[in-house]
N, C-alpha and C positions, 0 to 999 in steps of 0.2 A: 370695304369690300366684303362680301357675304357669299359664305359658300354651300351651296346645297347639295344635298346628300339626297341619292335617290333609291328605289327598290334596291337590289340586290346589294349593291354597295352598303347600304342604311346595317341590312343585317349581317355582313361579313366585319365590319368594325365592331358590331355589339358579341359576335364571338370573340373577337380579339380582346377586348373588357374583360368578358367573364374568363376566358385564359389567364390573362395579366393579372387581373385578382387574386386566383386558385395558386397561383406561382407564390405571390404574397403572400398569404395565408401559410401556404406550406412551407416558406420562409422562417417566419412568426411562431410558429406551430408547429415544428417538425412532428412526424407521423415516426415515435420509436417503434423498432419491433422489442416484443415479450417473449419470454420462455417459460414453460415450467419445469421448474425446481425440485430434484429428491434429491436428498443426502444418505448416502448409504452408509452404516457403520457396524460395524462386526461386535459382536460380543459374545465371548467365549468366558468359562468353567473347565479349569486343573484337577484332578484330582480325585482319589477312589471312593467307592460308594455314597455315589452328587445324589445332594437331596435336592427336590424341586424349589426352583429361586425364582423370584420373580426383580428382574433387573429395570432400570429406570435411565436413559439419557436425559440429558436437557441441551435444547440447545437454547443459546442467548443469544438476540439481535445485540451488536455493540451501539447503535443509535439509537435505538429505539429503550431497551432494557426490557423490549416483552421476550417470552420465552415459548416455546415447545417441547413437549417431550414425549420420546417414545419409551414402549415397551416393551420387554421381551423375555419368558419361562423359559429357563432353562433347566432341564434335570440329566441324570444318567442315559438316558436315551436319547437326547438334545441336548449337547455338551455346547453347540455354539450355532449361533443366528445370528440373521442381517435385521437392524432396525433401520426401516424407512421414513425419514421424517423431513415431510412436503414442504416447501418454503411458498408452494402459490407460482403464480405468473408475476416474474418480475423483469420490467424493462429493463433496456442499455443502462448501465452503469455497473456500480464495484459493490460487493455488499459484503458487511464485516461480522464474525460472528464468533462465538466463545461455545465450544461442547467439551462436555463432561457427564464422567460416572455418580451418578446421584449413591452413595454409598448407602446400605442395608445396615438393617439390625440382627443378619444372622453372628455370633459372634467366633465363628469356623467357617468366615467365608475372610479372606484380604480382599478386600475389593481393589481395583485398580484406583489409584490416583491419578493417572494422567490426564491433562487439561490442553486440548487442541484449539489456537486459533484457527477460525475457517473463512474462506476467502470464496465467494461466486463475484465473479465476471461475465454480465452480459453484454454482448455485440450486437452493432449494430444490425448486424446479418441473422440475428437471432442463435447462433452459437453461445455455449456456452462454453466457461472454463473455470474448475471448482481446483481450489487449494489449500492441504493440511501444514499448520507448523506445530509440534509440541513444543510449548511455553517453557519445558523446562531444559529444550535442548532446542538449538535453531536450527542444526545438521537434520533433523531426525523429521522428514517431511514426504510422509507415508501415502500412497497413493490409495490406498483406502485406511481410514479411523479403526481404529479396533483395541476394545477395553478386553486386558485377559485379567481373569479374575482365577482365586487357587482356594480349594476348598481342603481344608485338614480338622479331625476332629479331634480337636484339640483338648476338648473338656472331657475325656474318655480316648487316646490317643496311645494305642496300645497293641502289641500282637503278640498272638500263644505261640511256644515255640513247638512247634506240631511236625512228625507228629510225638506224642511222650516217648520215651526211654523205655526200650520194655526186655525184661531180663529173663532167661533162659535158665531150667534146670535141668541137668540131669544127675544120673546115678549110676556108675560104674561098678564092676566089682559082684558084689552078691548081692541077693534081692531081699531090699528091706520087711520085714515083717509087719509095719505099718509107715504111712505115711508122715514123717515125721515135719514138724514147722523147722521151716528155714529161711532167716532173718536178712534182709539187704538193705545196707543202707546209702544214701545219700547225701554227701556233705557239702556245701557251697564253698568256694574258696574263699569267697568273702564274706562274711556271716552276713553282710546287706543286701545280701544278692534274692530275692524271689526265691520261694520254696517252691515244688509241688503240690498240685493240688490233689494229695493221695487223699482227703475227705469222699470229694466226687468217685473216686474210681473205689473207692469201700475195699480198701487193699493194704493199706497201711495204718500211721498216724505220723503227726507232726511231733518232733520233739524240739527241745530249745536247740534252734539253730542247725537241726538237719532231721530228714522223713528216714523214717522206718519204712519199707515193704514184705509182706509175706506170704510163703508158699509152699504148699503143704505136700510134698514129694516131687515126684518131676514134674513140669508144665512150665509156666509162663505167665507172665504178669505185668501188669504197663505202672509206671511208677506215678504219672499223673501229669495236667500242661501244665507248662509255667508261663504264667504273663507275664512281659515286659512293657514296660512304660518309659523306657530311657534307651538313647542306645547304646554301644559299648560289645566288649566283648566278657561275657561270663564262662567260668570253668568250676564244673561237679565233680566231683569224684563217687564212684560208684565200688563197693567193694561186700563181699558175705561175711557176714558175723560169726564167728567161731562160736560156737553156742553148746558145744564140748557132749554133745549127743553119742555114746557111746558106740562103736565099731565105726566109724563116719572121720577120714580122713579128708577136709575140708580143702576148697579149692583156693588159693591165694591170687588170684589175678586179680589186678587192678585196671579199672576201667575211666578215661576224665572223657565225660561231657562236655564239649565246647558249643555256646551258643554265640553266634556273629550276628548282633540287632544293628539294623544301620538300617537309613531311609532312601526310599526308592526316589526317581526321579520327580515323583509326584509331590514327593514330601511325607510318604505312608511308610511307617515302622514294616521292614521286612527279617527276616529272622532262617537263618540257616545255621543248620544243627551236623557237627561232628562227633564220633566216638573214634576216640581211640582207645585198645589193647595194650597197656603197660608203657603207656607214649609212644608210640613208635608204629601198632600196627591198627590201619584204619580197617574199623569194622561195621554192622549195621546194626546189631543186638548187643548185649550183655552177656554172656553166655559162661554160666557155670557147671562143671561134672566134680561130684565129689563122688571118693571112691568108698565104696562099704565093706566090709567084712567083721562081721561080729567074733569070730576067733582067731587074732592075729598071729602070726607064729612067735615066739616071745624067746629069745636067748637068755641063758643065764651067764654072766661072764666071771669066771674065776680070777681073782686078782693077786697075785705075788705080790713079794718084797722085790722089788726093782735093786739091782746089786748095782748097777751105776745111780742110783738116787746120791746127789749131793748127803741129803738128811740124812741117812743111811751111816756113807762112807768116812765122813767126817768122825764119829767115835769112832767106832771100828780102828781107823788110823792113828787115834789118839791112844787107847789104848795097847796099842803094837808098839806105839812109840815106848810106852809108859814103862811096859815090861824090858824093852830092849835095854834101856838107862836101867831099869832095876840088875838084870843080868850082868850089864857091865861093869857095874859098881859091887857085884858081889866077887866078880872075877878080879879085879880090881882089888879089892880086899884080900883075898885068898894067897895074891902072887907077893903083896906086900909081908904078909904073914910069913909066908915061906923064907923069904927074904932076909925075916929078922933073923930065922931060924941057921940058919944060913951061916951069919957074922959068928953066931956063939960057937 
């Protein structure tokens, strides 16, 4: 038995074909959705006067082993930036990936070490979902990547203690007939400790192991910086030179310098500076008054025989004694004689 197929009927079965096909196909073939792909990653610069850098990511396909990498200048002005680096249009599936800080040849930059696996998830729906783990901690799964990086200058790592030490004259009493030199010096407590640099300030000279400064009546005078390259805490001592200048009754204060070098949060030698006045009273200067008078009033003092002197009284006593035994011994004599005289 044979069936025939007529007009209209003829062409609603030949849609029904091409339908039933197009289903198969898209069976065979699914039709993914794609997305595109950017990674965004931070990179950041610590630290005082940033010299211009030029920083480097990579990222690594784990399947594949090809790479990308982005780039990104950072200086003083642009301490930190996002590198964006495209992965393309990539269908449904899981894609694996390794990024890291490609390290520089500045040798005053620490570059960051840290090595992130990265994780993109596309869906079917075209959504995507990107994921950070750091390799060297599994906890530590940052919703954006970011390399910090700490710049210290290390090969010249150093601060003045600023600003210098600067000392104070004056002159009490009567007015000098000329400007006389007047000696200061500065001694380090630790003879290892940084001198001043009284060359520059043309006001002194270095001796072994402590600076000279000098000033030639009243005024004032800076004793010079001192650089540190370590940190720690240093103490100076500051004091005037008796230099035996006639009518000039000299000022004895004593003055210690404390410098407190320690590093700031950045990692940069910071330096604060104390004076104290005879330990005890905090001041801002050095400050010296010596008194003058070129015709002193002068006592003459007349001195005695001290009659309670030990030295003294000690003969004196011996021979009282000496005479007293002589006396007695002649009266003694005298009565015995009598005596004899006496019997006959």
């Amino acid at each position: 038995m044979s069936i025939r197929i007529y007009g209209k009927n003829r062409i609603s079965i030949v849609w029904v074909l091409v339908a039933a096909l197009f289903f198969v196909m898209l069976w065979i073939n699914p039709v993914y959705a794609d997305a595109e792909v950017n990674v965004p990653i931070r990179v950041s610069m610590t630290g005082n006067s940033l010299p211009t850098e030029l920083f480097t990511v990579q990222l690594r396909e784990n399947d594949t082993g090809a790479t990308k990498n982005g780039e990104v200048e950072l200086s003083a002005e642009k301490k930190s930036e996002d590198v964006i680096i495209n992965l393309g249009n990539l269908t449904e599936g899981v894609y694996s990936y390794e990024i890291k800080l490609i390290a520089g040849s500045n040798p005053d930059i620490t570059y960051s070490d840290k090595v992130y696996r990265y994780y993109v998830i596309v869906k079917s729906d075209g959504s995507v979902e990107q994921k950070a783990v750091n390799k060297a901690d599994e906890n530590d799964k940052p919703e954006r990547i970011e390399f910090i990086n700490n710049y210290r200058k290390s090969s010249s790592d150093e601060v003045i203690g600023d600003p210098p030490v600067r000392i104070k004259k004056d002159i009490s009493g009567k007015k000098p007939p000329e400007a006389d030199k007047f000696i200061f010096v500065m001694v380090p407590e630790d003879p290892s400790y940084p001198l001043p640099d009284v060359a520059t300030q043309g006001s002194g000279v270095a001796r072994d192991g402590y600076v000279e400064v000098y000033l030639n009546g009243i005024g004032e005078v800076e004793i010079g910086n001192i650089t540190f390259r370590e940190e720690g805490v240093y103490r100076y001592f500051v004091h005037e030179k008796d230099t035996a200048i006639d009518g000039y009754n000299y000022d004895e204060a004593r003055f210690t310098v404390v410098y407190n070098v320690s590093r700031d949060q950045d990692g940069a030698l910071s330096c604060a500076r104390t004076i104290l006045r005879d330990e005890k009273e905090v001041v801002t200067d050095c400050n010296f008054d010596n008194i003058y008078d070129p015709n002193p009033v002068t006592r003459t003092i007349r001195r005695g025989v001290k009659t309670g002197d030990p030295s003294i009284m000690w003969p004196l006593t011996a021979l009282c004694v000496a005479c007293m035994v002589i006396i007695a011994l002649i009266l003694d004599r005298r009565n015995r004689e009598e005596a004899e005289r006496g019997r006959k």
